[in-house]
N, C-alpha and C positions, 0 to 999 in steps of 0.2 A: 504380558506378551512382549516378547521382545522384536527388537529391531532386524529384519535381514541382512546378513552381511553380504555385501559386494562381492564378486568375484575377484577381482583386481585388487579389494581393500576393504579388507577385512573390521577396520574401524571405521569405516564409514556407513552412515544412516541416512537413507533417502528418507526426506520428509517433507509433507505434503501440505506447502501453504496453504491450498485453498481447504483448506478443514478446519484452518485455525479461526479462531471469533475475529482477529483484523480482516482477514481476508473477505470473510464472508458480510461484517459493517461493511468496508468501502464498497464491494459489489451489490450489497442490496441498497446501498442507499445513495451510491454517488450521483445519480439522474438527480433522484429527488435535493439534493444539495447544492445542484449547478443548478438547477429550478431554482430553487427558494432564492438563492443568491440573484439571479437574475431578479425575480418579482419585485426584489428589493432594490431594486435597478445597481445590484453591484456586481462585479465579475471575477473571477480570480485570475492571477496573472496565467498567461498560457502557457509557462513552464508548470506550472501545478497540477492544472489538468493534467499536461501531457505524463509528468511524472506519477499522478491520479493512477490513469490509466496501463502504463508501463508497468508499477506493480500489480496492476491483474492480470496484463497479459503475460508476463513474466513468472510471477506464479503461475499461473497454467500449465507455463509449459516448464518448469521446472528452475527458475533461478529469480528467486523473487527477495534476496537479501539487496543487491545493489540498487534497482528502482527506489525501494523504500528509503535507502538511509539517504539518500538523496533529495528527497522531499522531506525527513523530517530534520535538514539541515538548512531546506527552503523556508518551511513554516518557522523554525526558531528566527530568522534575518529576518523575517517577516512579521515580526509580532506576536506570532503563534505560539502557543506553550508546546512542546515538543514533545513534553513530558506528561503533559493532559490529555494529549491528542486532540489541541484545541487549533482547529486551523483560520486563518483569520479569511472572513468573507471581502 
């Protein structure tokens, strides 16, 4: 199955974050990971969250590449494997 092409451009492919396996980890499981963090009495800085959250709502509605690289340029400065997708609590 191919990709529909745009009216305006022809080589462009709208594609749909929230169907991908990231997309759908962060949103089934970010509650439960700002919980656990917290139980552990530790928090993530609130740029994290906020970028957390920025790439779901941003996938939703269509532009979910900038939130993300943004955070996974937080998590690497922050201890985090970037490349694990291992964020530090």
């Amino acid at each position: 199955m191919g990709c529909p092409a745009h009216k305006l451009d022809p080589t462009y492919c709208h594609r749909e974050p929230e169907q991908t396996a990231l997309y759908q980890a962060v949103a089934g499981h970010l509650e439960t990971f700002l919980a656990a963090c917290e139980a552990d009495g530790h928090t993530l800085p609130a740029h994290v969250e906020s970028e957390l959250r920025r790439y779901l709502d941003g996938a939703a509605s269509g532009g979910a590449g900038g939130p993300w690289m943004g955070l996974v340029a937080v998590a690497a400065s922050e201890g985090g494997s970037a490349a694990a997708g291992v964020l530090p609590c």
